[in-house]
C-alpha positions in Angstrom: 70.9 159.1 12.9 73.0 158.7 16.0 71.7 160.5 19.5 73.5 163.0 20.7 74.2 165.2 23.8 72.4 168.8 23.8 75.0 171.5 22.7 75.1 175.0 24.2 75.6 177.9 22.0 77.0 181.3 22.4 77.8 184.1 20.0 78.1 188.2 19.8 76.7 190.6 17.3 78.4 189.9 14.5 77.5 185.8 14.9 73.8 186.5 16.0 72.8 185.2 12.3 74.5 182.0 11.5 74.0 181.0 15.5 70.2 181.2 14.8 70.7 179.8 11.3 72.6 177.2 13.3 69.6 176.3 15.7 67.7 175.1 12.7 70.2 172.8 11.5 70.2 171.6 15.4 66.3 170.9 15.1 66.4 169.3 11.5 69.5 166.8 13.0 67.1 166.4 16.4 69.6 167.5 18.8 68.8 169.3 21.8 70.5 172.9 22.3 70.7 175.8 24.8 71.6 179.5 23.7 73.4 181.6 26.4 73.1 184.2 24.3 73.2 186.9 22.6 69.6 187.9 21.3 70.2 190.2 18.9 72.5 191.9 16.8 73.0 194.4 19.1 77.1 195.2 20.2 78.2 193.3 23.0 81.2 192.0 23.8 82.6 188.8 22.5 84.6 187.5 25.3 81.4 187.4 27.9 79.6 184.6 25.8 82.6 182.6 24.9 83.3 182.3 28.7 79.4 181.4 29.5 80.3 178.5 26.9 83.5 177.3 27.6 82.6 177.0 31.7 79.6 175.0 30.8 81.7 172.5 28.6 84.4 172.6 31.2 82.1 172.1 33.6 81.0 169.1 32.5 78.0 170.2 32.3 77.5 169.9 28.5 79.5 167.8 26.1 80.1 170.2 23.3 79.5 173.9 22.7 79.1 176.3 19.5 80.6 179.6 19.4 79.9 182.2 17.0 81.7 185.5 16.6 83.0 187.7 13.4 85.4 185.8 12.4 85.2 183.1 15.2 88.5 183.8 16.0 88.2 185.8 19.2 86.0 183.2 20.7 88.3 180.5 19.6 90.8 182.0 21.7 88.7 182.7 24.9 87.4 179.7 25.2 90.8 178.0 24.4 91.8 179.8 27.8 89.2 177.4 29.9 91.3 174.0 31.0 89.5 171.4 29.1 88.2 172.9 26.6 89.1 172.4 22.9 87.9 175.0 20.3 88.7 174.5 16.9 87.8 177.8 14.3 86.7 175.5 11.7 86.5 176.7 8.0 84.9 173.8 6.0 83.8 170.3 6.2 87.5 168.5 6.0 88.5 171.0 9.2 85.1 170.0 11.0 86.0 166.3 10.6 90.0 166.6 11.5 89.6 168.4 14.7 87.0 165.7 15.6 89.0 162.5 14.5 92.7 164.2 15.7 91.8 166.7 18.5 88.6 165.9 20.1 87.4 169.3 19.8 84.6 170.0 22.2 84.2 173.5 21.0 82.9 174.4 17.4 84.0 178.1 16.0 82.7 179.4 13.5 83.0 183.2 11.9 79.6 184.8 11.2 80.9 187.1 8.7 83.5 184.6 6.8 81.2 181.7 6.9 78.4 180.8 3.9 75.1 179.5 5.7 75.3 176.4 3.7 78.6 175.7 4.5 77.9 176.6 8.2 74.8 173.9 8.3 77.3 171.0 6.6 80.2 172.0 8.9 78.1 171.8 12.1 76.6 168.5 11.0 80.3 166.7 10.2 81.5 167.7 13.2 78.0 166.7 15.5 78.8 163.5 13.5 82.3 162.8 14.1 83.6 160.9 16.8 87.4 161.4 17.9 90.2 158.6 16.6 91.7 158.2 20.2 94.4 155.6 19.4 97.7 158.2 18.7 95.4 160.8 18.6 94.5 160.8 22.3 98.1 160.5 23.6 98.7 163.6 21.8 95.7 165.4 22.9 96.6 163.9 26.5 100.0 166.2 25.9 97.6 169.6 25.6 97.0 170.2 28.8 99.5 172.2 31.2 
């Protein structure tokens, strides 16, 4: 099983599950994480913990991040807003491995409501797994930023 870096996490109300659903699948694949919240399902607003992520990834500060929102959408785009940052919104295994392989994504998304459990686990582990292509691939990620 290959090592990797600890992952911070980050998701509202309506991601609260599947993010601590998520933190199992962390322990079970031995890979350190750190939760910037939120701690319940409680309504907050989406935005403020897709920030907390995407600075800390930016940053430097940690390698990749996982974001968790209704739909995953809305913190898809947030954190797309950070320079350096790379969110995909992710839907199933094949997307968890592409964004990996062609985009380097350093940002998981994933939608609370739209995503199975199962699914969720299988998707965070492809992508964990994944390392990114370069070759093509980072010439044309090279061309992302502005």
């Amino acid at each position: 099983m290959p090592m990797h870096d600890p992952v911070i996490l980050g998701s509202d109300h309506a991601g609260f599950a599947l993010k601590e659903k998520l933190k199992d699948t962390l322990d079970r694949l031995r890979v350190p994480w750190e939760d910037v919240g939120t701690t319940s399902e409680d309504s907050v607003d989406y935005p403020d913990f897709a920030h907390r992520v995407a600075e800390a990834v930016a940053s430097g500060l940690f390698s990749r991040g996982v974001l968790v929102c209704g739909t995953g959408i809305g913190v898809s785009i947030t954190a797309n807003r950070h320079a350096g940052v790379r969110a995909a919104l992710v839907c199933d295994e094949d997307g968890a491995r592409l964004s990996r392989e062609h985009n380097d994504a350093n940002v998981l998304a994933l939608g609370g409501r739209t995503t199975d459990p199962a699914a969720a686990d299988a998707i965070l582990e492809t992508w964990l797994n994944t390392p990114f292509a370069g070759g093509r691939h980072g010439r044309r990620v090279a061309k992302i930023e502005r």
